[in-house]
VOBA-1610 file (N, C-alpha, C; in pm, whole numbers, padded with zeros to 5 digits, always signed):
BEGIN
Unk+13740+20674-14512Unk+13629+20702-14424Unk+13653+20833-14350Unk+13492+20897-14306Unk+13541+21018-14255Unk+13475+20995-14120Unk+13517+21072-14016Unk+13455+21095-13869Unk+13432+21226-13870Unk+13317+21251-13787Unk+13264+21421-13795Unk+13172+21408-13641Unk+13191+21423-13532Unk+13114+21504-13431Unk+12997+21614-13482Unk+12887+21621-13429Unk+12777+21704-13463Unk+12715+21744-13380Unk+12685+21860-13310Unk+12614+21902-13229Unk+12489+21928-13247Unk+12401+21871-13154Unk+12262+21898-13192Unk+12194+21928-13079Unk+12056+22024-13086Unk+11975+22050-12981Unk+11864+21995-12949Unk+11824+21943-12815Unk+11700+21893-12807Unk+11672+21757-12777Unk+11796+21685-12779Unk+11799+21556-12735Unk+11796+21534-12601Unk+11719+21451-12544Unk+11721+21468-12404Unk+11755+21312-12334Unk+11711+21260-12429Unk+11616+21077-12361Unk+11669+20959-12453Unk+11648+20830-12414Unk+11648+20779-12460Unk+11613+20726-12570Unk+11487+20763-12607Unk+11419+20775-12739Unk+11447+20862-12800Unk+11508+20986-12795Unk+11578+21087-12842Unk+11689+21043-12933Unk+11781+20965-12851Unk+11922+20889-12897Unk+11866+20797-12999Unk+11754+20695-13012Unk+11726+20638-13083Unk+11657+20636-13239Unk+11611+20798-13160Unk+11523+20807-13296Unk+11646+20912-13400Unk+11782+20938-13386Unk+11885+21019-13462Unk+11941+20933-13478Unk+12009+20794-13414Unk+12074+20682-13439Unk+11966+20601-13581Unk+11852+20560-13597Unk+11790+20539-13680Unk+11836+20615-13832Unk+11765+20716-13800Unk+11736+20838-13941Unk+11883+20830-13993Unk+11952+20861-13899Unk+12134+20880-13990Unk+12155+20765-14017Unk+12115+20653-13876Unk+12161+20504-13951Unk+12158+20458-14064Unk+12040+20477-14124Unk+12011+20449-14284Unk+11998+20539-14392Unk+12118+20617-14385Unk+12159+20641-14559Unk+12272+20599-14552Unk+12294+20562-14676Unk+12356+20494-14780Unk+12520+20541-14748Unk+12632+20464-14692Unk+12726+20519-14654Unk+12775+20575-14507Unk+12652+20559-14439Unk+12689+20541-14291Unk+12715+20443-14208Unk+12837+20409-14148Unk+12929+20316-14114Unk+12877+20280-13941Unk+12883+20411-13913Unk+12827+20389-13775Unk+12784+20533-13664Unk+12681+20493-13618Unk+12631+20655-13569Unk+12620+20638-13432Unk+12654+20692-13371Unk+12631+20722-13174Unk+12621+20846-13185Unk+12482+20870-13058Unk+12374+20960-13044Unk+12405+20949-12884Unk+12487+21132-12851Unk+12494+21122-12694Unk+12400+21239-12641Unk+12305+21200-12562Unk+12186+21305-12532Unk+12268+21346-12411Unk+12363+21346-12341Unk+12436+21387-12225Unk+12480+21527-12302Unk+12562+21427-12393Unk+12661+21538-12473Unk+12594+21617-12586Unk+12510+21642-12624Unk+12418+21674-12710Unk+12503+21688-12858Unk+12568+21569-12837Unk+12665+21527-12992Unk+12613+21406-13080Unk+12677+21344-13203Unk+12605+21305-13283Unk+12761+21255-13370Unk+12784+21121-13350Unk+12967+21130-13364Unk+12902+21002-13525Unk+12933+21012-13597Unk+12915+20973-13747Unk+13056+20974-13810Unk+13057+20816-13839Unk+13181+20741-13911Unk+13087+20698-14062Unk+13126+20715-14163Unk+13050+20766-14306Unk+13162+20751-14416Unk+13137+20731-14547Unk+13212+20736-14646Unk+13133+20779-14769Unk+13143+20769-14911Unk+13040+20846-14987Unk+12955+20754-15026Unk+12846+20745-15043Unk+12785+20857-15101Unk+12730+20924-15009Unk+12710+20946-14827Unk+12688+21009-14778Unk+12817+21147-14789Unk+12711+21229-14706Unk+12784+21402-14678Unk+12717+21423-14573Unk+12778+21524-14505Unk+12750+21596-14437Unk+12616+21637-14447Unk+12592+21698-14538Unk+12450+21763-14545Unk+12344+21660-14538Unk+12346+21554-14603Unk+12267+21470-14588Unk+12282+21371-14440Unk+12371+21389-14350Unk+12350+21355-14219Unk+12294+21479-14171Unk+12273+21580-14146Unk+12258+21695-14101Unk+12077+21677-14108Unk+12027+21628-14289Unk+11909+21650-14263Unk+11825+21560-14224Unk+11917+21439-14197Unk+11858+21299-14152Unk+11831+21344-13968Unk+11920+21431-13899Unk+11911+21444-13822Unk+11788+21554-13782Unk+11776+21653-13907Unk+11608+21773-13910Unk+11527+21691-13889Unk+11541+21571-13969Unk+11406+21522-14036Unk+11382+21423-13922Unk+11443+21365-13805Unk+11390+21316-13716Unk+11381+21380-13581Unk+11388+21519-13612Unk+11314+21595-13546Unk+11418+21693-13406Unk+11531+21692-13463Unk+11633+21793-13393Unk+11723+21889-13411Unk+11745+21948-13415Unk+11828+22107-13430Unk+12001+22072-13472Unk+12036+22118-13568Unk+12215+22068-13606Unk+12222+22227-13525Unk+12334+22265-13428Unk+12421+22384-13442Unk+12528+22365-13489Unk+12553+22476-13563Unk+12710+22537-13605Unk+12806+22543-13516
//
């Protein structure tokens, strides 16, 4: 299993945290996701067939910014 921290922009709220905990929650290989809108992090415990990239766009696609 891998652990990876993720920084993201734009999270503010509670529904914020919920709606990135969702989207990453369900692909295939994610173990467990916490969504900190304090910390504007995104801490993902995962094994394959997830990646990176495909948490990254689970996190676009519900509507928030990955930084580098």
């Amino acid at each position: 299993m891998k652990e990876k921290i993720i920084n993201v922009e734009g999270m503010s709220c509670a529904h914020c945290k919920q709606a990135v905990e969702e989207s990453v929650g369900q692909l295939i290989g994610v173990n467990e996701v916490v969504a900190s809108p304090d910390d504007n992090q995104v801490r993902v415990v995962f094994e394959d067939p997830a990646s990176i990239d495909n948490i990254e766009n689970a996190i676009f696609d519900a509507g928030y910014e990955v930084i580098s």
